[in-house]
N, C-alpha and C positions, 0 to 999 in steps of 0.2 A: 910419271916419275914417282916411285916411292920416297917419301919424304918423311919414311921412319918413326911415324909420329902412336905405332900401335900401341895401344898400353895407357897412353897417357890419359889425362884428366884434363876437360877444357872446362872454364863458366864462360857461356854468351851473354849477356846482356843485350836484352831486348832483338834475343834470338829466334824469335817464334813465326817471323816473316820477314818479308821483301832481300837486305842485304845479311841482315842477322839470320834469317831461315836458311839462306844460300850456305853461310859462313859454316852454322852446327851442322846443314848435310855433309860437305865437304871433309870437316874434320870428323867427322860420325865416317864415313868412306875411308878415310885416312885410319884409321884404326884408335882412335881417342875414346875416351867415355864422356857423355856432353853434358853439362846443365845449364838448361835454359832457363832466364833471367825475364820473365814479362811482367810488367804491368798491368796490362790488358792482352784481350783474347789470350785466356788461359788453354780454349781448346784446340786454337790453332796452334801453340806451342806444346801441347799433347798428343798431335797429331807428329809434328816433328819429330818429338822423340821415339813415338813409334815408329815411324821409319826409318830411324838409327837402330832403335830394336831390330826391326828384320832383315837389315844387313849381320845381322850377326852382332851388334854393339851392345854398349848403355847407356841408358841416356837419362834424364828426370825433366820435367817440367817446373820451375817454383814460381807460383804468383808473389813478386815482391812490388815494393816502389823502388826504384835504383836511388832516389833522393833520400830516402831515410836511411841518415849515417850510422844508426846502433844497428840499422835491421841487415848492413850489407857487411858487418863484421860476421854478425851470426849467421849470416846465407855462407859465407865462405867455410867457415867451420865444417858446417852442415853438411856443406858438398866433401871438404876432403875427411869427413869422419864415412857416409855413407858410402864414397867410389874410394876409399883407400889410400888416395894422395891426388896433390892438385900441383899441375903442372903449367897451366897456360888461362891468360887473363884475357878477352876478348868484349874489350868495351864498345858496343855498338849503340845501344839502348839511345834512340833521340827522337825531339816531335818538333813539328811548325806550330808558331803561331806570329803568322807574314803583317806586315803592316809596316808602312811609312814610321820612320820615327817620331813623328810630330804628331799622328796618330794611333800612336802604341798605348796602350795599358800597361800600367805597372804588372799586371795580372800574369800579361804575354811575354814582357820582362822577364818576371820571376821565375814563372813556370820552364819557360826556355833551358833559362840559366840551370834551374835545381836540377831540371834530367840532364837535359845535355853536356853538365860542364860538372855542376857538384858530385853529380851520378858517376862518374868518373872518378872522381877524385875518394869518392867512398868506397869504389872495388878495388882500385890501386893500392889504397892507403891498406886496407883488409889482405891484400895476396901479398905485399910487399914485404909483410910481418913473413908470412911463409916462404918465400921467395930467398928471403936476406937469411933467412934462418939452416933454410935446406941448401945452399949454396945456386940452386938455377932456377930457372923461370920464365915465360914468353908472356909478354903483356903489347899487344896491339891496340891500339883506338881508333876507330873506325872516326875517321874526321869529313873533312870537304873541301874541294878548290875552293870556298867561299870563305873558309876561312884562312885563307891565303892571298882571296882577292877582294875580300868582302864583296856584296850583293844587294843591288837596290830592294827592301821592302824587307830585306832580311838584318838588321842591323843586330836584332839579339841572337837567332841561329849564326850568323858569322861570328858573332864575338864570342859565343860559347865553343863553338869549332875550332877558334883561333887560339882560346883558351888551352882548349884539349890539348893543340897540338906544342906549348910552351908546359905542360903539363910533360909532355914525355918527355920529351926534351931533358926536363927537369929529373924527373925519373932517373931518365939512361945515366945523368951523369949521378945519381947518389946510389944507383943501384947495380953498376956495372963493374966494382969490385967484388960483388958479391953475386958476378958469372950469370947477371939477371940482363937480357934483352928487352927494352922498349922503342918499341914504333911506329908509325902513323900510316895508315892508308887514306887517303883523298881522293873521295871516287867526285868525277861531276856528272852528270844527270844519268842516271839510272833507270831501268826499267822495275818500278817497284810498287806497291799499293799509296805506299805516300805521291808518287810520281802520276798517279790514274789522276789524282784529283785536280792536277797543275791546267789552267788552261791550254787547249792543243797551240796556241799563235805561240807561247813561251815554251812548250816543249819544240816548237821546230826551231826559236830562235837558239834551240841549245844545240839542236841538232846540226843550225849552220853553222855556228862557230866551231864545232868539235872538228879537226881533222883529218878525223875518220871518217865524217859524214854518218854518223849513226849514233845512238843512244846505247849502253853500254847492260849488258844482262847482267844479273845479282849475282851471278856465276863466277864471273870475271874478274870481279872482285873478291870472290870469296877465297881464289885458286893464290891468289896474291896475299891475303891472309894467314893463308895454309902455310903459305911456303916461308914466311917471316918468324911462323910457329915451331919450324922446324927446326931441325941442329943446322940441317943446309943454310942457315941464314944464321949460324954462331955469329960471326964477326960482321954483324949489320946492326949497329943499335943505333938509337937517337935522330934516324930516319925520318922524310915524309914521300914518302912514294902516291905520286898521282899516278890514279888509274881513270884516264879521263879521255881516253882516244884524241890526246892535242888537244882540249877543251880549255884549258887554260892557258897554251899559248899563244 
């Protein structure tokens, strides 16, 4: 399906692998120009762009933090002064750091919180100036069934996830006079380098509840991104679309 998207200008966060590298191939395929948003591994988000390159695209790589609120006004500038206009927000950018409540670190707390939920809130708040200004705009956030159902060991990743997704929410309804689309993807267990490191007893326990009977490729969820980026998805806002093969039911 062409889903019309040539020309446009995407930022990924925390684009440079597993769902975020799926996500910038896809709209890099789709006809977008990408910038990708990492924290770490600068070169594997170097290597992404390049392969947006030799489809015939644009792409950039920028080493930022997604947590530093001055540095995510100026990354956005940045990108719509160098590709010419910015069109589409794609908040992925998140990390674990697992533990029982009772033995959590403030440390694992905080960290959680500032990428995964404030990191958000500092591209949103930077694209929304452009977004309300130019009259359109697609801002996805890459969430989780878990924060929908919360997850033992995970209480800061669910509440930052949970957060995310009262965050669009919030968005769609202040920004959807001004012809600006926001929505939530919620994938559950994924095939991705954060997902190598899970013990294999918890990745089959995800495998048996999912209804599909299988763990879901970064693909699958990126195709589902695309498509919410598109004008095909005008009249969808303030959405949470699980992409979880029944994992959540």
């Amino acid at each position: 399906m062409d889903l019309e998207l040539k020309g446009k200008v995407a930022l990924v966060t925390g684009g440079g692998r597993g769902i975020g590298k799926a996500i910038s191939l896809e709209l890099g395929r789709q006809g977008c120009s990408v910038a990708i948003v990492v924290r770490s591994g600068v070169e594997a988000a170097e290597a992404v762009a390049h392969a947006i390159e030799e489809m015939g695209g644009r792409a950039m790589a920028i080493p930022t933090d997604v947590a530093d609120f001055a540095q995510a006004g100026s990354v956005v500038a940045s990108v719509r002064e160098q590709l010419g206009r910015f069109d589409i927000l794609v908040c992925n950018a998140g990390i674990t750091r697992d533990g029982v409540s009772w033995k959590m670190t403030e440390e694992a707390w905080d960290t959680v919180i500032d990428v995964n939920l404030k990191g958000y809130f500092n591209y949103c708040r930077a694209a929304a100036q452009i977004f309300k200004e130019q009259g359109s705009g697609k801002i996805v956030a890459v969430s989780s069934i878990n924060g929908l159902r919360g997850k033992f060991g995970q209480c800061n990743y669910s509440a930052a996830k949970a957060g995310g997704i009262a965050l669009a929410k919030s968005l769609a309804k202040e920004l959807g006079r001004f012809g600006v689309n926001v929505n939530v993807v919620a994938p559950g267990m994924v095939e991705t380098e954060m997902a190598a490191n899970i013990p294999a007893s918890f990745l089959e326990t995800a495998r048996a509840e999912t209804a599909l009977g299988r763990i879901a490729a970064p693909e699958e969820v990126a195709s589902v991104v695309a498509f919410l980026c598109s004008e095909r998805a005008r009249h969808i806002t303030g959405e949470v679309i699980k992409v979880d093969g029944g994992q959540y039911i």
